[in-house]
C-alpha positions in Angstrom: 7.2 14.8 31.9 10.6 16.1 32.2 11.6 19.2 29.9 14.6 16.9 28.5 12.4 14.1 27.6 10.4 16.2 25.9 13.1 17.6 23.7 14.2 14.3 23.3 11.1 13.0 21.9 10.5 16.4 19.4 14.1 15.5 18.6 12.8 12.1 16.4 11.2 13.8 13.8 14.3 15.2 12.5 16.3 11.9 13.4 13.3 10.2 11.6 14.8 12.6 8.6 18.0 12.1 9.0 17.5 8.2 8.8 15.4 8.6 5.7 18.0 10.8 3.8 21.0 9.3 4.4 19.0 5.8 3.9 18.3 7.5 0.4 22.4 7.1 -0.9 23.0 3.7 1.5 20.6 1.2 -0.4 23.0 -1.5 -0.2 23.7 -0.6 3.5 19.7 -0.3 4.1 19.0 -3.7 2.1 22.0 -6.0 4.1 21.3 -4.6 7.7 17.4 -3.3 7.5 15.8 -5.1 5.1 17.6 -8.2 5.8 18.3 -7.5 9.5 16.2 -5.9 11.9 13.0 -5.3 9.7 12.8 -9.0 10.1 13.0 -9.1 14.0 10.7 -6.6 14.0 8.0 -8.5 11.9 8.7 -11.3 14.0 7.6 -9.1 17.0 4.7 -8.0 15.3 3.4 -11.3 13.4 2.6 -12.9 17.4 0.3 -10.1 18.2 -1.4 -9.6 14.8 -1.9 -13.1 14.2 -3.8 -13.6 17.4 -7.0 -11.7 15.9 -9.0 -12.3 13.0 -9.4 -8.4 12.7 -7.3 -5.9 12.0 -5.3 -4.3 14.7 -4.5 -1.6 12.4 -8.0 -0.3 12.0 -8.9 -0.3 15.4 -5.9 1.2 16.3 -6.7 4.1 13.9 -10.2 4.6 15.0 -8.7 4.8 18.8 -6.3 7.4 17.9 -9.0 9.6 16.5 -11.5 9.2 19.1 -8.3 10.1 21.4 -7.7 12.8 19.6 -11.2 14.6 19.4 -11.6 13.5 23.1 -8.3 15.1 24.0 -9.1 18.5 22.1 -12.5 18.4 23.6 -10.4 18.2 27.0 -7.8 20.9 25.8 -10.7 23.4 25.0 -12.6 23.1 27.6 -9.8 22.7 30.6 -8.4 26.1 29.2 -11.0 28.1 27.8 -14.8 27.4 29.0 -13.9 25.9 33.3 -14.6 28.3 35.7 -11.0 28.7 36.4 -10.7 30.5 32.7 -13.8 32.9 34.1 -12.0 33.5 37.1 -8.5 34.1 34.8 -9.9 37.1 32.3 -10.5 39.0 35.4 -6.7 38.3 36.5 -5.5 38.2 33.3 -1.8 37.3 35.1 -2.8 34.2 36.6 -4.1 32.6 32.9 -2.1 33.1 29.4 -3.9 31.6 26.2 -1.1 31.6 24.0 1.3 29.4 26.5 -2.1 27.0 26.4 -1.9 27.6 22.5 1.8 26.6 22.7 1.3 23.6 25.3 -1.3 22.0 23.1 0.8 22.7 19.9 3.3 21.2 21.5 1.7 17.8 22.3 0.9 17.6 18.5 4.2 17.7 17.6 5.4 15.5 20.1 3.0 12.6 18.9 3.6 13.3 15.2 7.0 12.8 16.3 6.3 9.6 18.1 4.5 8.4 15.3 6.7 9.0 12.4 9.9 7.2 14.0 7.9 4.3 15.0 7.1 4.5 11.3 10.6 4.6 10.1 11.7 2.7 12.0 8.9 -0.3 11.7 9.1 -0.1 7.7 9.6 2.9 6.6 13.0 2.5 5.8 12.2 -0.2 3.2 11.7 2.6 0.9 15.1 2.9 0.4 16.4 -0.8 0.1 17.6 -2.4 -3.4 15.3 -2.4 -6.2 13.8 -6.0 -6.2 15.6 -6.1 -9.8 18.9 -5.5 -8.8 17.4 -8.3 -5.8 16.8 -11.0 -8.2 19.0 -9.7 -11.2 16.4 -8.6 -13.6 17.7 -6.3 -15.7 16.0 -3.7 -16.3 17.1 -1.8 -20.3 15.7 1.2 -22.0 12.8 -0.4 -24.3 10.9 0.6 -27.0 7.1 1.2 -27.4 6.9 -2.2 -29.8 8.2 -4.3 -27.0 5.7 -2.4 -24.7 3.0 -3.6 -27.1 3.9 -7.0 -27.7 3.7 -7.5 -24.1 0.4 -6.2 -24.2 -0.3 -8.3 -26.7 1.0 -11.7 -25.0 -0.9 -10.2 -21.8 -4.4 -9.9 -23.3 -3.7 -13.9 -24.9 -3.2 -14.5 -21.6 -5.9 -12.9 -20.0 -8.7 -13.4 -22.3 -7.5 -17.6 -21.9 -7.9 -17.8 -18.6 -11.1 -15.8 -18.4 -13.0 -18.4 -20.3 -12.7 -21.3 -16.8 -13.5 -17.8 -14.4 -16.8 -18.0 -12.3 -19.3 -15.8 -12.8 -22.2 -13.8 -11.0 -25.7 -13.2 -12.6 -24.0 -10.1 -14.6 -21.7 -11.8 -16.5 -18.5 -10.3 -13.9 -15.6 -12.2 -12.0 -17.7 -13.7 -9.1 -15.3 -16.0 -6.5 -17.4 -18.2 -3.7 -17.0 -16.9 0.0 -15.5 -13.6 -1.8 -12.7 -12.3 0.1 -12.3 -15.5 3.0 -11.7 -17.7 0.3 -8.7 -15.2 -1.0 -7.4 -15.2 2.7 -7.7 -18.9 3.0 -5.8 -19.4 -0.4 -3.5 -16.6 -0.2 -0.1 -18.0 0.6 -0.4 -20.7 -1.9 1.0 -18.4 -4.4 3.8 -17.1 -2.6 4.8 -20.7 -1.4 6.0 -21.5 -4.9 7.5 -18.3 -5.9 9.6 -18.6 -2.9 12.0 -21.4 -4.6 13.1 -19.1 -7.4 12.7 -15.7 -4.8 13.6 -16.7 -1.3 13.7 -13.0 -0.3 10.0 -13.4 -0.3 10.4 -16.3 2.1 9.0 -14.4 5.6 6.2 -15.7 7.8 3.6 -13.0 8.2 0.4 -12.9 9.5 -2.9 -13.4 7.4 -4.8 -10.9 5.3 -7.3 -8.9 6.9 -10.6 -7.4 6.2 -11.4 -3.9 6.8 -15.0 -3.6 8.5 -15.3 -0.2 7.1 -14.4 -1.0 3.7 -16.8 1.2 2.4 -15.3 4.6 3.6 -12.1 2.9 1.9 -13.9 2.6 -1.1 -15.0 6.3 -0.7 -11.3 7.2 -0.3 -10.3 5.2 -3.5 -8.4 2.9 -1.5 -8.1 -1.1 -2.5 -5.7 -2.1 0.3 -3.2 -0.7 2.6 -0.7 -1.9 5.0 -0.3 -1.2 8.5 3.3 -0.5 9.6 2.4 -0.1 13.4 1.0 -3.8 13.7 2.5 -5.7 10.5 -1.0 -6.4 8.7 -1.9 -6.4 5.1 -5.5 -4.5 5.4 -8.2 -5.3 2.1 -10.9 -3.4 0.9 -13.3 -6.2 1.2 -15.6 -4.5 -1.0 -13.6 -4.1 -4.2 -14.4 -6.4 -7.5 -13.9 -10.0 -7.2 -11.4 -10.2 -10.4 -9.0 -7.7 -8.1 -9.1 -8.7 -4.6 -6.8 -11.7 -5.4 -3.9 -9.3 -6.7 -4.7 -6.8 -4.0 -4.4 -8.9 -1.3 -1.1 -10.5 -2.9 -0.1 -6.7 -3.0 -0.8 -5.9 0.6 1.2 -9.1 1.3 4.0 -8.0 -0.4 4.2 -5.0 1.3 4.3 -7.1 4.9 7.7 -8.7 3.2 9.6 -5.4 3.0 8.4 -4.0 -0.2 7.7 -0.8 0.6 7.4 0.2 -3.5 4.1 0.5 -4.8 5.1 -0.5 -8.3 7.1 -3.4 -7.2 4.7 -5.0 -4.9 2.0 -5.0 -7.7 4.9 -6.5 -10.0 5.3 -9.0 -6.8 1.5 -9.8 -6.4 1.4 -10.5 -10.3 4.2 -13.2 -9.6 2.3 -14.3 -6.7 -0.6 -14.7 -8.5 0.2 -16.3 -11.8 2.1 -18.4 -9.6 -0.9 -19.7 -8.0 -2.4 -23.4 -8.4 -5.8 -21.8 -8.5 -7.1 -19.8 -12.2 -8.9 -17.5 -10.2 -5.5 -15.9 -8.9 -3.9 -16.6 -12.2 -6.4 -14.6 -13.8 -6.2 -11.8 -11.3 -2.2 -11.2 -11.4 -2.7 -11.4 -15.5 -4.8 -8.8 -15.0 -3.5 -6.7 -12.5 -0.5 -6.5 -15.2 -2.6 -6.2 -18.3 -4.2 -3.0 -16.9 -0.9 -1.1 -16.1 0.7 -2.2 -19.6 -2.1 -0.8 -21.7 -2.2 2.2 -19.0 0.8 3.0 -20.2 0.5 2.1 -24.0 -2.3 4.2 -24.0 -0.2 7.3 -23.1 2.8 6.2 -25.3 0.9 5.2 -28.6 -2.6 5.7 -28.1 -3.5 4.2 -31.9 -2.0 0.9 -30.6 -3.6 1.2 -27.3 -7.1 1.3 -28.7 -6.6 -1.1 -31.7 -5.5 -3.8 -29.0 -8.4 -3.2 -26.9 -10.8 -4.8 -29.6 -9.1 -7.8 -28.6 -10.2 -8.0 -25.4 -12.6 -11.0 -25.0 -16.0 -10.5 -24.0 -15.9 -11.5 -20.1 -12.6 -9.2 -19.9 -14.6 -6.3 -20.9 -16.9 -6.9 -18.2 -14.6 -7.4 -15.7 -12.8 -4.0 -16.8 -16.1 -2.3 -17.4 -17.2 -3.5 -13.4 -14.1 -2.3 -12.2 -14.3 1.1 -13.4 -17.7 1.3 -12.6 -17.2 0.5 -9.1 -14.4 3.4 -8.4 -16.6 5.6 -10.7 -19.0 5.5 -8.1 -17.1 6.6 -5.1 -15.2 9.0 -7.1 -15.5 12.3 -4.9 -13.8 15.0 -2.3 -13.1 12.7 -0.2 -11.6 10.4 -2.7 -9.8 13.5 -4.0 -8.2 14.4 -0.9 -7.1 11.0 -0.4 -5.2 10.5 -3.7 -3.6 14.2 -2.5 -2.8 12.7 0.7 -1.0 9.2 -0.8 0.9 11.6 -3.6 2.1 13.8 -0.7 2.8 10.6 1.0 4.7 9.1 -1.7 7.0 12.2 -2.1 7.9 12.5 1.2 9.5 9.5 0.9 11.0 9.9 -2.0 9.3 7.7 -4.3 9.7 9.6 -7.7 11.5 7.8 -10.2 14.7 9.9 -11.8 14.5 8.2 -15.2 11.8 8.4 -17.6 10.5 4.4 -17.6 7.6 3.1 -18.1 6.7 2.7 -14.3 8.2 0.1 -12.7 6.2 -2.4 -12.7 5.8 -2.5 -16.6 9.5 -2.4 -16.6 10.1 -5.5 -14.9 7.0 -6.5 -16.8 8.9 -6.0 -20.4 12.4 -7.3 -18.8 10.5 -10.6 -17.5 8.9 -10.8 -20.6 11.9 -10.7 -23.0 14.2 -12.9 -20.8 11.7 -15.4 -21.3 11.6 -14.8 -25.4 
């Protein structure tokens, strides 16, 4: 490999920055010639591929690149520290150097971190930076008070606690759906079909949900979903309660259509979802939305919060009582270092919000809720 490739390739992690930052004050510029341009060639490119398998690309990918990795430092240590040539070396001390090894190996870390993060930017990353989906489908989003906040909650548990009462359920008393999560992937896109005549951005063809086969060391990392930029699939924790794998996999979707915003594709899986000709997905999206309004009631006006959670209906609390057990019992290190990992994650691409809100999902929430008053 030639020494000016090799700079050239180190040289995309700060392009890779560059791109990001100056994407940062260009949303409008990001949104008409990424969002709306060549992210969608490049999904395109990626739905053939994807689509072809019923598993996920994305997770086998991932377990290849670690089993390259450990293979490869396996290599590295053993090539330049235990051969016979190394022996042979520490009696000639000129012909063998370990800290140009050191630097070598170093190197090719930074060159495939390099690799990796522009393919990343590039692929999706840059959706970070596009429009707000507000400003998208002119919501308009206005400082609120804590009643509204409430009286959403309030419309929200009406809402849930209805539609629980036609919701199947398992020998506990919980959210059960038939066939679990291939009857979400089968039903999936239903939801977004309709919501595509009053949000066409939505309108892309990706490819279908998939399962993670090791959705239990998701679980253990406190992970429901996550996408996967390199091959364009929206991965599930297959494991998760029934009442939530409707809105995750709606979320996961959303992300595969640009939304790179982790508040705004749960706001888009709750349209998705309550879109949806089928109560069990109705029921999810309400949901989904119920639990980050009274998230944020309860650290806005915590009498309120616990006065409005006596009106939950009986099958609600069991659902919400299942949930919490379930990510209660994975709750560790490793889930932790994981939540670390994603905050880290999240910063590094900026996704702090400057103004003091709500979140932004319960923002669009309230501003979809009083548009409709």
């Amino acid at each position: 490999m030639g020494s000016d490739f090799v700079y050239f390739l180190i040289l995309l992690f700060p392009i890779s920055l560059f791109l990001t930052f100056f994407a940062t004050n260009n949303n409008i510029l990001i949104e008409k010639y990424y969002s709306q341009g060549i992210y969608l060639i490049i999904n395109k490119l990626l739905y053939l591929p994807s689509n072809l398998f019923h598993f996920s690309l994305g997770e086998i990918l991932l377990y290849l690149f670690i089993f390259l990795s450990v293979l490869f430092t396996i290599r590295f240590i053993y090539r330049n520290y235990w051969k016979r040539s190394y022996r042979k070396a520490i009696k000639n001390p000129g012909t063998f150097s370990k800290k140009t090894a050191l630097i070598r190996g170093l190197l090719n870390i930074v060159i495939c971190f390099s690799i990796l993060y522009f393919i990343f930017i590039i692929n999706w990353g840059l959706n970070y930076h596009r429009l707000p989906f507000a400003s998208i489908v002119n919501l308009e989003i206005k400082p609120t008070s804590v009643d509204d906040l409430q009286s959403l909650c309030e419309n929200l548990i009406s809402r849930t606690n209805t539609l629980r009462e036609n919701i199947n359920e398992d020998n506990n008393g919980v959210t059960y759906i038939p066939n679990g999560f291939k009857s979400v992937v089968k039903r999936s896109q239903l939801g977004y079909d309709i919501i595509i005549n009053q949000y066409p951005i939505l309108d892309l063809k990706t490819s279908k949900p998939k399962g993670i086969m090791f959705s239990k060391g998701m679980s253990y990392a406190g992970i429901a979903g996550i996408y996967s930029p390199f091959t364009g699939e929206a991965n599930v924790n297959t494991m998760v309660p029934h009442a939530m794998l409707p809105n995750t996999t709606a979320h996961e979707m959303a992300h595969q259509r640009g939304f790179a915003r982790e508040d705004e594709a749960n706001y888009i899986a709750y349209l998705a979802c309550t879109s949806h000709p089928d109560i069990d997905f109705q029921y999810s999206g309400v949901l989904l939305a119920l639990i980050h309004s009274m998230n944020a009631l309860n650290k806005n006006d915590i009498e309120s919060y616990q006065q409005l959670t006596l009106e939950y209906s009986d099958g609600v609390k069991r659902d919400l009582a299942a949930i919490n057990n379930f990510w209660n019992s994975y709750k560790g290190t490793i889930e932790k270092t994981s939540r670390k990992i994603n905050n880290t994650y999240l910063k590094s691409n900026l996704q702090e919000d400057g103004i003091k809100s709500y979140g932004r999902m319960v923002d669009l929430l309230i501003a979809e809720y009083k548009a409709t008053l």
